[in-house]
C-alpha positions in Angstrom: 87.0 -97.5 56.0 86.7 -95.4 52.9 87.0 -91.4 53.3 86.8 -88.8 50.9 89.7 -86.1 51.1 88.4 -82.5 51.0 91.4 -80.3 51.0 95.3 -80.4 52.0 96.0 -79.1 55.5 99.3 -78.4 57.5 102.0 -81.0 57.7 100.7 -82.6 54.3 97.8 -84.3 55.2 94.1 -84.7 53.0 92.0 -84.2 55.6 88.4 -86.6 55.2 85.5 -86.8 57.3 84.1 -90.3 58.4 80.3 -90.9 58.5 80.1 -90.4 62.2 81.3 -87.3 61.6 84.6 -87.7 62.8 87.7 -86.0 60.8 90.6 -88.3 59.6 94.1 -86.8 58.5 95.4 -89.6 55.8 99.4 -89.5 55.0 99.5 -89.1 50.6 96.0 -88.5 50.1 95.0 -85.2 47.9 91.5 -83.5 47.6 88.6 -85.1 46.0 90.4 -88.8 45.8 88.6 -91.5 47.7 90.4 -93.6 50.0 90.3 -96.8 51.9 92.4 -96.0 54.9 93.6 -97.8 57.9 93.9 -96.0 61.1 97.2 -95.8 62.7 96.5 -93.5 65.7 93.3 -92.7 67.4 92.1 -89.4 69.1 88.6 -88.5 70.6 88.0 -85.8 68.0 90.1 -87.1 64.9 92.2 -89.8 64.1 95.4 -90.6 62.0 95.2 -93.0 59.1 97.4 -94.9 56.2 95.9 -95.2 52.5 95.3 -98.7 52.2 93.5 -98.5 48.3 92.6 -95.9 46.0 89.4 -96.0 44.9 89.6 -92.3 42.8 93.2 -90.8 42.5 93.5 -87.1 41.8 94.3 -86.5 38.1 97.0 -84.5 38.8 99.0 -87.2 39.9 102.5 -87.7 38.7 105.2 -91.2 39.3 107.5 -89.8 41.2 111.2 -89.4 39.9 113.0 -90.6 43.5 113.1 -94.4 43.9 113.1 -93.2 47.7 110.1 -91.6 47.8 107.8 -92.7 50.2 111.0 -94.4 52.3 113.4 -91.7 53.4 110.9 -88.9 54.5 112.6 -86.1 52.8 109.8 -85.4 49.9 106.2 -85.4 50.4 104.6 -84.4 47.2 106.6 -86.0 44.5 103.9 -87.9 43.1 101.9 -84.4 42.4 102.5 -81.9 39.7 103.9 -79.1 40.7 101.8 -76.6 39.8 99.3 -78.6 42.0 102.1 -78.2 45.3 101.9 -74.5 45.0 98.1 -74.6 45.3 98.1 -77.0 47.8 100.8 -75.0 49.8 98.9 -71.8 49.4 95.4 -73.9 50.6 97.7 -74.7 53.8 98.4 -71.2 54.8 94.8 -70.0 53.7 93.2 -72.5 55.8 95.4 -71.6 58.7 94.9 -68.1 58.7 90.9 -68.2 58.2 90.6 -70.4 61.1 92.9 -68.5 63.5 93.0 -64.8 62.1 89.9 -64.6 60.3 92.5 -63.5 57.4 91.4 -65.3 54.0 93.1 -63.2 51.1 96.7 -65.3 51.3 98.2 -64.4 47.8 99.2 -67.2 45.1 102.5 -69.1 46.0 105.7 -67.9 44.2 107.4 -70.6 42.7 110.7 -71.7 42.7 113.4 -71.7 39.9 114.3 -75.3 40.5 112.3 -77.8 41.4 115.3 -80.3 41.9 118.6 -80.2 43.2 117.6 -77.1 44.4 118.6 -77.4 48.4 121.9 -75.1 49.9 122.3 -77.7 52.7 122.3 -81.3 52.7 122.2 -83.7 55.9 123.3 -87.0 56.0 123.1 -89.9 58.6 126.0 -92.2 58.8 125.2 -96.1 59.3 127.1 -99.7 58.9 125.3 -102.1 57.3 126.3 -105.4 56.1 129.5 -105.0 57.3 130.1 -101.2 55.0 129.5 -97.8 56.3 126.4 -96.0 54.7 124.7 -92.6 54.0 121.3 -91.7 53.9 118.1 -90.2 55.7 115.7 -91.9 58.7 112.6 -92.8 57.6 109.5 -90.4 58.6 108.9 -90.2 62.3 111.5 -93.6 62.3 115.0 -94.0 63.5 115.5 -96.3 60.6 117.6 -95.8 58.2 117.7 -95.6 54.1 120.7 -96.0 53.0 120.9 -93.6 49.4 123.3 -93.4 46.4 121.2 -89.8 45.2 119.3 -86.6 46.6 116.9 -85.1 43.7 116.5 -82.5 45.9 120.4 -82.3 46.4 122.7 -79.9 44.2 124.8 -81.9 42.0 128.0 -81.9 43.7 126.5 -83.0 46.7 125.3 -86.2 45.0 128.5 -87.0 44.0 130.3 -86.6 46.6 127.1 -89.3 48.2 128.4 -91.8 46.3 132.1 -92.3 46.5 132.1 -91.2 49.9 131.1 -94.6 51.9 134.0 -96.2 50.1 136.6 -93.1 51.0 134.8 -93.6 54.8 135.6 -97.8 54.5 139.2 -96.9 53.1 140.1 -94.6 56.3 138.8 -96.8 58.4 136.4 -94.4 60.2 134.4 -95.8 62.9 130.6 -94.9 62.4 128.5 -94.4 65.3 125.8 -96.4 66.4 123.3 -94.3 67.9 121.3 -97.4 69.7 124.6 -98.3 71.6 126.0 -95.4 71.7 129.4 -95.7 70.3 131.5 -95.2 67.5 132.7 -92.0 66.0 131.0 -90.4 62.7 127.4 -89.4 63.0 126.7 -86.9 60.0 128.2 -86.0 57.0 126.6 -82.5 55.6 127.2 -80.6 52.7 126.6 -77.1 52.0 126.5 -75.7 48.7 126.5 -72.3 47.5 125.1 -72.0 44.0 126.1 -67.7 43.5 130.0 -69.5 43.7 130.0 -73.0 42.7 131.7 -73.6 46.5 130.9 -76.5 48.0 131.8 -77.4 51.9 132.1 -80.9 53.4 131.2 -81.3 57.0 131.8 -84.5 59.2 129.7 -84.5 62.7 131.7 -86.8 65.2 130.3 -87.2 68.7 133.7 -86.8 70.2 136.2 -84.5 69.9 139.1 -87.2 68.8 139.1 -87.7 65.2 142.3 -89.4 64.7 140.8 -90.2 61.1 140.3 -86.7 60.0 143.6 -86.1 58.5 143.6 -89.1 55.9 139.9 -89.1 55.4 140.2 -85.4 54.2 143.3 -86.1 52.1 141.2 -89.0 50.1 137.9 -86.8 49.2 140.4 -83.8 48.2 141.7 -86.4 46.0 138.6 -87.7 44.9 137.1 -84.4 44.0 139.7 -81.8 44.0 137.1 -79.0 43.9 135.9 -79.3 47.3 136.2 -75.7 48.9 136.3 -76.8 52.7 136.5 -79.8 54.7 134.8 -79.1 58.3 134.8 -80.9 61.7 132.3 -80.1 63.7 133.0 -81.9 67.1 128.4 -82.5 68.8 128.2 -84.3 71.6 124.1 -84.4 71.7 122.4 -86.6 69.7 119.0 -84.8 69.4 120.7 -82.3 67.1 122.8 -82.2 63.8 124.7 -79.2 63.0 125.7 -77.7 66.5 129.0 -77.3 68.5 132.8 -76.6 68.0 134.4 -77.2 64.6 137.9 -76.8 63.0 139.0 -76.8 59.3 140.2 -79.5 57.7 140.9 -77.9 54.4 140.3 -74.6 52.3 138.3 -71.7 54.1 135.8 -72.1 57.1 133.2 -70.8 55.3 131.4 -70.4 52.1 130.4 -67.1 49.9 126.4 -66.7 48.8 126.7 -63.4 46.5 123.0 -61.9 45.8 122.4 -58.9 43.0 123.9 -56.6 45.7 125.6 -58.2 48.9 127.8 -60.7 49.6 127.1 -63.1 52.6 129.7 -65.7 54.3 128.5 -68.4 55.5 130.2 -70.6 58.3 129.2 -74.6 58.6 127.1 -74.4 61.8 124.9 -70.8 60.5 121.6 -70.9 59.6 121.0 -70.2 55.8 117.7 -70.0 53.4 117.6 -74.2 52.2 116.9 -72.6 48.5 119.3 -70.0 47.3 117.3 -69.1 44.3 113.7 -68.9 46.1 115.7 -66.4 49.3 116.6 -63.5 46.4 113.3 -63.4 46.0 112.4 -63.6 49.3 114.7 -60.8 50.3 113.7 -58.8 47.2 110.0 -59.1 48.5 110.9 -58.0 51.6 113.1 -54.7 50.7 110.0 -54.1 48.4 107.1 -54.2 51.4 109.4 -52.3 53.5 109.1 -49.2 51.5 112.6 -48.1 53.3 113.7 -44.5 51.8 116.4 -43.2 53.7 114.5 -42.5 57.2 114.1 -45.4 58.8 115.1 -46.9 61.4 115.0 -51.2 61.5 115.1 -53.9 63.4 115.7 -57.2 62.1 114.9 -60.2 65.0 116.6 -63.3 64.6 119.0 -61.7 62.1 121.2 -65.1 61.2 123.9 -64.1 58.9 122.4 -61.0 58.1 120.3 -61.8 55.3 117.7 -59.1 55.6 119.7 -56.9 57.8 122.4 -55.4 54.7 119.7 -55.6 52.2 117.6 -53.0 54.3 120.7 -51.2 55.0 120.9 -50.5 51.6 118.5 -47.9 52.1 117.4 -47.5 55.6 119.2 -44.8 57.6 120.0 -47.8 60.0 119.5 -51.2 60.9 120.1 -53.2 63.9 120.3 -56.7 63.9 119.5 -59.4 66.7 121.2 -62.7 66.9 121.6 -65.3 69.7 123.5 -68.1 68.1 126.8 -67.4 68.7 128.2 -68.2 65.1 125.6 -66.5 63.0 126.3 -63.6 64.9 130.0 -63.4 64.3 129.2 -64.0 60.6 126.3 -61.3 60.2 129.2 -58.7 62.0 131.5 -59.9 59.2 129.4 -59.6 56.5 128.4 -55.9 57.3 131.8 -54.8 56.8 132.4 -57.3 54.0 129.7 -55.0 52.1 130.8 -51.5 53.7 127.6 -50.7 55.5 128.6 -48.9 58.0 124.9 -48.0 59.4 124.0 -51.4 60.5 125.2 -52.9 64.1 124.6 -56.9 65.6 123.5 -57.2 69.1 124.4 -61.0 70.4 121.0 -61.3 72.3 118.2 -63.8 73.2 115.5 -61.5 71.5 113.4 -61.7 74.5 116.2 -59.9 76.9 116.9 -57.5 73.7 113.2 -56.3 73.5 112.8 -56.1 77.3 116.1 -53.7 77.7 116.0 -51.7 74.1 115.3 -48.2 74.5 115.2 -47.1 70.9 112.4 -46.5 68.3 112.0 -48.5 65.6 109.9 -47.8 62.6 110.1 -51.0 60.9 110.8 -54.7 62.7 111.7 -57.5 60.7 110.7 -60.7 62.1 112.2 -64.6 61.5 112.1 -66.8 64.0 112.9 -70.7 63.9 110.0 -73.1 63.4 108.6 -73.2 67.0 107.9 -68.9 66.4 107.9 -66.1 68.7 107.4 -66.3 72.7 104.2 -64.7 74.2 106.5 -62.6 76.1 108.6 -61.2 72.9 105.4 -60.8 71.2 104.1 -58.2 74.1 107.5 -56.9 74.4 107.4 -55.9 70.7 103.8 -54.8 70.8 105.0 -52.4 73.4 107.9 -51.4 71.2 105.1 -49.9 68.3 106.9 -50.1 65.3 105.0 -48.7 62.5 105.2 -52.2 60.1 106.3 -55.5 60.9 107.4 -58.3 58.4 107.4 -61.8 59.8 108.6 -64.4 57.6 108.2 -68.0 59.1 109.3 -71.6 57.4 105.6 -72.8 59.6 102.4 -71.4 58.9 100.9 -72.8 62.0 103.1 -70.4 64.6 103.2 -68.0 62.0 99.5 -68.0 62.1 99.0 -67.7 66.2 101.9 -65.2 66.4 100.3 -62.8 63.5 96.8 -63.3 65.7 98.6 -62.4 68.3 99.8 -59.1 66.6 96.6 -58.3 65.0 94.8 -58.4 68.5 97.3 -56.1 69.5 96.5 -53.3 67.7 98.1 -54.5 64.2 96.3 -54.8 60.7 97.3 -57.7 58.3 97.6 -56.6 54.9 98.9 -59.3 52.7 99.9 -63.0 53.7 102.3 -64.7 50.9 104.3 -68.3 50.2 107.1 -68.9 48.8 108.2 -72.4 47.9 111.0 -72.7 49.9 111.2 -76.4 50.0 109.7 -77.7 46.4 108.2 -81.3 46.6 107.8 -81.3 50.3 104.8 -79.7 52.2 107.1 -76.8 54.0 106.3 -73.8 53.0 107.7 -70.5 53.7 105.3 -67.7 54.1 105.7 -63.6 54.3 102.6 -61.9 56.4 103.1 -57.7 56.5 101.5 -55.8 59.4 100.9 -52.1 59.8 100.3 -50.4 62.7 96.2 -48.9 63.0 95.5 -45.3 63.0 94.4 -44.5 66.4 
């Protein structure tokens, strides 16, 4: 069946239209090509489908550099310039936010430094095959696994560590886990880097708490690459998640240093951290800038993390509170608040929800970033209760982003400027900024 694409929507698809009328999301199409397709998952109102042949390709396509593109899943939009992925991720949000908040005026995407070897956090699946333990990513909606020897989208180090680490794994004998049967030992291997410090820090994921291979399996990467900062075990019983549970250190610190223009963040091996160090300066420049904070306000910063947001406000707000329910992150963000001597912002170890429905204090400004799946309906009301004079929601999905800000607007909020940053170059993720004021009544 041949479809023309007319324009990029959320989670990377061209979007076509059949002749019956019906729309058809196709998997690495762009806007304007034409496409024979073959449909891989039917709906009454729309269906799923495969490029089969290109009849027109978009001019703006590019080979792409990865000899795993289009196998692993990580990278979407390789094969297109990419000053082409910032229109295309600034099309995703408009279209978005015209359909559900009538909101059309979505500023151009900022860009980031680095297109490659750009990402903070790498995670890898560990497999045996052919009889020698592997690393790489699962394929797209797949539990199958491509084995890799590089990342482009990895930092350096972490590449090299990818590939002498099977044979350090094979030499310690380190049972890898099977996750059809169930058994076995290693899982993941991640690697964090931070780019402000040149530290990099090594993380195995076991599913059970005896690691009687952690001792010489750490000695043989130190040897390998002596400047490995820390060695992590993280100890994750559930299968369904990477980076979660109890961890110990293996070797150096148990956490990692991020330094920004003016604050320094410490980052432990199961916290949540921006993916593109270079891209969240900006990001947190942006939002000190829309915040307008100038020594009388009071802020809240939901779904603080580390405290990314949190000490930059502090810088000049006359206080800041910040609200964190991962355990972890929370004990870092405290940390980090006297690391930089700002003594007028406090953590609160809170589901946000429980936080907004006991808090008894005004806030002038909230600060909003919630994980993928957004804000609940209840939070939402809770906040629009709270009346803050300006919110700032920052969201790595445009889709919840979108029904949250609706959300907010209905509630007596005005939107006044809706902006992407590329967070995640040559994928479709895009992390967008949307500011809010309060109406005059």
């Amino acid at each position: 069946m041949l479809v023309k694409i007319e324009k990029i929507v959320n989670g990377g698809y061209g979007l076509g239209t059949f002749e019956d009328g019906k729309k058809v999301f196709v998997e690495g199409a762009y806007p304007d090509e034409v496409v024979k397709v073959e449909i891989v998952k039917e709906k009454r109102d729309f269906s799923f489908a495969k490029p089969v042949y290109f009849v027109e390709k978009s001019p703006f396509r590019r080979t792409p550099l990865c000899p795993n593109f289009n196998q692993c899943g990580g990278c979407h939009f390789m094969d297109i310039s990419y000053e082409k992925q910032l229109d295309f991720k600034r099309e995703i949000v408009k279209d978005l936010f015209e359909r559900i908040v009538g909101f059309s005026d979505v500023e151009k995407t900022v860009a980031s430094p680095l297109g490659l070897n750009y990402r903070t956090k790498v995670e890898l699946t560990a497999a045996f095959i052919k009889g020698e333990p592997k690393l790489g990513f699962k394929v797209r909606k797949s539990h199958f696994l491509v084995s890799i020897k590089e990342c482009l989208i990895a930092p350096e180090r972490a590449n090299m560590i990818l590939e002498k680490l099977p044979k350090i794994l094979s030499a310690a004998e380190v049972p890898i886990y099977n996750f059809r049967k169930r058994k076995g030992i290693l899982k993941h291997v991640v690697v964090r880097h931070a780019f402000s410090t040149n530290q990099t820090m090594v993380i195995f994921v076991t599913k059970t708490e005896n690691f009687p291979q952690a001792k010489i399996l750490s000695k043989l990467l130190v040897k390998e690459f002596p400047w490995v900062y820390s060695i992590i075990h993280v100890m994750n019983s559930k299968d369904s998640v990477i980076l979660r549970g109890p961890y110990r250190t293996l070797h150096g610190e148990g956490i990692i240093v991020e330094e920004f223009d003016w604050e320094t963040y410490q980052i432990p091996p199961t916290a949540f951290f921006q993916s593109n160090y270079y891209v969240a300066k900006k990001l947190a420049d942006f939002v000190f800038k829309v915040s307008e904070v100038s020594g009388k306000e009071r802020v809240l910063d939901l779904y603080s993390g580390v405290g990314l947001f949190s000490l930059r406000l502090s810088s000049a707000a006359k206080k800041v509170v910040g609200v964190e329910s991962n355990r972890v992150s929370y004990k870092a963000a405290v940390s980090n608040s006297h690391i930089n001597e700002r003594k007028n912002t406090s953590f609160v170890n809170s589901d946000v929800l429980e936080f907004l429905k006991n808090n008894e204090e005004n806030f002038d400004i909230v600060v909003v970033d919630p994980p993928r799946s957004g804000m609940e309906k209840e939070a939402i009301a809770e906040l629009l209760g709270a009346k803050p004079k300006k919110i700032i929601y920052i969201s790595c999905e445009p889709s919840t982003l979108a029904r949250d800000v609706k959300a907010l607007v209905d509630g007596g909020y005005k939107l006044e400027r809706v902006v992407p940053f590329d967070m995640f170059p040559q994928t479709f993720h895009v992390e967008t900024v949307a500011l809010l004021q309060m109406k005059s009544s």
